[in-house]
N, C-alpha and C positions, 0 to 999 in steps of 0.2 A: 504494500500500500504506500501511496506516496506523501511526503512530509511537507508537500506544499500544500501551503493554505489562501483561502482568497485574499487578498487584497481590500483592507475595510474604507469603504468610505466614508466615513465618519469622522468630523472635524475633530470630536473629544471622545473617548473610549470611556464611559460609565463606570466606577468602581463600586461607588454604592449602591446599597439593594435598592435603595428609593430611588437614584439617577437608572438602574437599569429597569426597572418596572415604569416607569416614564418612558424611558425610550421604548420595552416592548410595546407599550400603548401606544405610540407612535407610529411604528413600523404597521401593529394590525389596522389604527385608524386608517394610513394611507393603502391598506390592501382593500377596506372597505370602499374608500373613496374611488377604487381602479374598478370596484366591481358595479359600483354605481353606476360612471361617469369617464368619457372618454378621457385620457391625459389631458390633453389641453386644454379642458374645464376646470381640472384639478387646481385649488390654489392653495399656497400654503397655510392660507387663512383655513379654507374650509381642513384640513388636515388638523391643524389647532385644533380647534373647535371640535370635532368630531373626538379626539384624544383628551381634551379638558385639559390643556395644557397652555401657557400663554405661549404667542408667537414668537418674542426674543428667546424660550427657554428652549423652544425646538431647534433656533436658529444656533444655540449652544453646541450639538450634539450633527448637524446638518447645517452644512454653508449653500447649499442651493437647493432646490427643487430636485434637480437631477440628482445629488447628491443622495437625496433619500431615497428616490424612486430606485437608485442603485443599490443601496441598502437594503430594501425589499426585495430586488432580487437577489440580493445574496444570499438573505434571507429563504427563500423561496427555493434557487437553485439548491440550496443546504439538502432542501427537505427532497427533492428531487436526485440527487446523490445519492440521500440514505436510502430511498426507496431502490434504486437502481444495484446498491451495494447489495442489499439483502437480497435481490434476484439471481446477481451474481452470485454470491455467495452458495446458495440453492439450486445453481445449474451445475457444480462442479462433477456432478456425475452422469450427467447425461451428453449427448451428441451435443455437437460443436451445433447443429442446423436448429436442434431442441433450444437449447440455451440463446439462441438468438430470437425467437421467436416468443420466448417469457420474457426476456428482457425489451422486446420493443414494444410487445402488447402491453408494462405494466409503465413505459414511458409514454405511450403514446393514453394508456386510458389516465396518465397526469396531467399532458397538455387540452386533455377534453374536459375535467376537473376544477381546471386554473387556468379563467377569464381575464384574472388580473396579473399573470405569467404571462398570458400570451399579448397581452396588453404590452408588459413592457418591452417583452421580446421585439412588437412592431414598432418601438418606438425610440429608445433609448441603445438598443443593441448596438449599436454603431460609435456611441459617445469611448472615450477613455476610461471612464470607471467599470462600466459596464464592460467593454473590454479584459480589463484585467481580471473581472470575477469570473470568466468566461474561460478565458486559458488557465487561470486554476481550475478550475471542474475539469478542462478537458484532459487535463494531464491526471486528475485522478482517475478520471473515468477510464482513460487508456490502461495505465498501469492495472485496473480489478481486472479487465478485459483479458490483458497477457495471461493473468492466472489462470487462465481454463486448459485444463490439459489437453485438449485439442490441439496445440501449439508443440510442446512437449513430443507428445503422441509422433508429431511429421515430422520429427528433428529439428522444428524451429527456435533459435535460442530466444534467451528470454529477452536482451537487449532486441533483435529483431521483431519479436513479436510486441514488443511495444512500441517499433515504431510505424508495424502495418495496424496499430490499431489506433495509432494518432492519427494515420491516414481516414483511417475510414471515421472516424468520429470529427475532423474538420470536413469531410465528403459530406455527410450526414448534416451538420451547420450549412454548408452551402446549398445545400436542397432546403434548407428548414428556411433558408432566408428569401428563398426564390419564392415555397410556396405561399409565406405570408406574404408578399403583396398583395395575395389576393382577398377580396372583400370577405368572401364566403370559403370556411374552410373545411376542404375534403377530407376526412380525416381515414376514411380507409383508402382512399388513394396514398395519402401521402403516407399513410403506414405501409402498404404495399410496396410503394416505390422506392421506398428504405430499407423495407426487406430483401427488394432483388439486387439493388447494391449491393448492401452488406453478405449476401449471403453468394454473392456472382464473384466479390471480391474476393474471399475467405477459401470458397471454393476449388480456384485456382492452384489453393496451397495445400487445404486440408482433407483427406481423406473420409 
């Protein structure tokens, strides 16, 4: 497992119980507010307000809008990790074809789940913050990926099979980026078409 961790965007890092129970009221108000309300009606007033919090004590903890909106994804992506690990985790014994198909049925039934995910994925994905919380996740995700003995199994070493799986998980982002521009989202296509990727890549290698 790897010992990178994301990148916080967070002007001040919380030590007290009282400063971080404010901040998580924070973070859930603004997930509320994405599940409302497009981005760009979001203000940092109504985030206030909805968390009971004054607006200079948010601006403590959060130096812009984006800033926070980054933070809920970090937030967010976290929780989409652990679920992802535990899949991994639970595929160790099965075929390399099996293990790809739990692991994108139980990522893809997260992005159907999480309105205010996919929110900021259309939105903020592109900024620098969001950026960097982005290549930590992919680097972890890569690295649980190599774990599967499927890799092992073909004589693939471990250093290589991490780096065909940073392939395919930046592969896997540039399809995810393609198919949000769209208004309306296909979610068995775009499951599909991630499968046949991922699984036409892999294939090449693994037996």
């Amino acid at each position: 497992m790897s010992d990178t961790q994301p990148a916080s965007p967070r002007r001040r890092v919380p030590k007290q119980a009282r400063a971080r129970e404010r901040v998580a009221r924070i973070l859930e108000a603004t997930r509320a507010e994405l599940e409302a309300r497009p981005v760009a009606e979001i203000t940092i007033e109504d985030i206030a307000l909805r968390a009971g919090v004054p607006v200079g004590s948010l601006y403590q903890y959060f130096g812009s809008k984006t800033a926070l909106l980054a933070a809920v994804a970090e937030r967010v992506m976290g929780e989409a990790d652990a679920l992802l690990a535990r899949q991994l985790a639970g595929c160790m014994e099965v075929p390399w074809r099996e293990a790809v198909d739990r692991v994108l049925e139980a990522t893809f039934g997260f992005y159907r789940d999480s309105p205010h995910y996919r929110q900021l994925l259309r939105t903020i994905r592109f900024t620098g913050e969001f950026a960097e919380i982005t290549a930590a996740s992919n680097e972890r995700v890569a690295d649980w990926m190599s774990l599967h003995p499927g890799f092992a199994r073909a004589g693939i070493p471990r250093d290589h099979a991490r780096v065909m799986c940073r392939l395919i998980v930046t592969a896997a982002n540039a399809l995810q980026d393609r198919i949000l521009v769209d208004e309306e989202l296909d979610f068995d296509a775009w499951l599909e078409e991630t499968r046949r990727m991922v699984q036409g890549y892999l294939a090449t290698y693994l037996a």
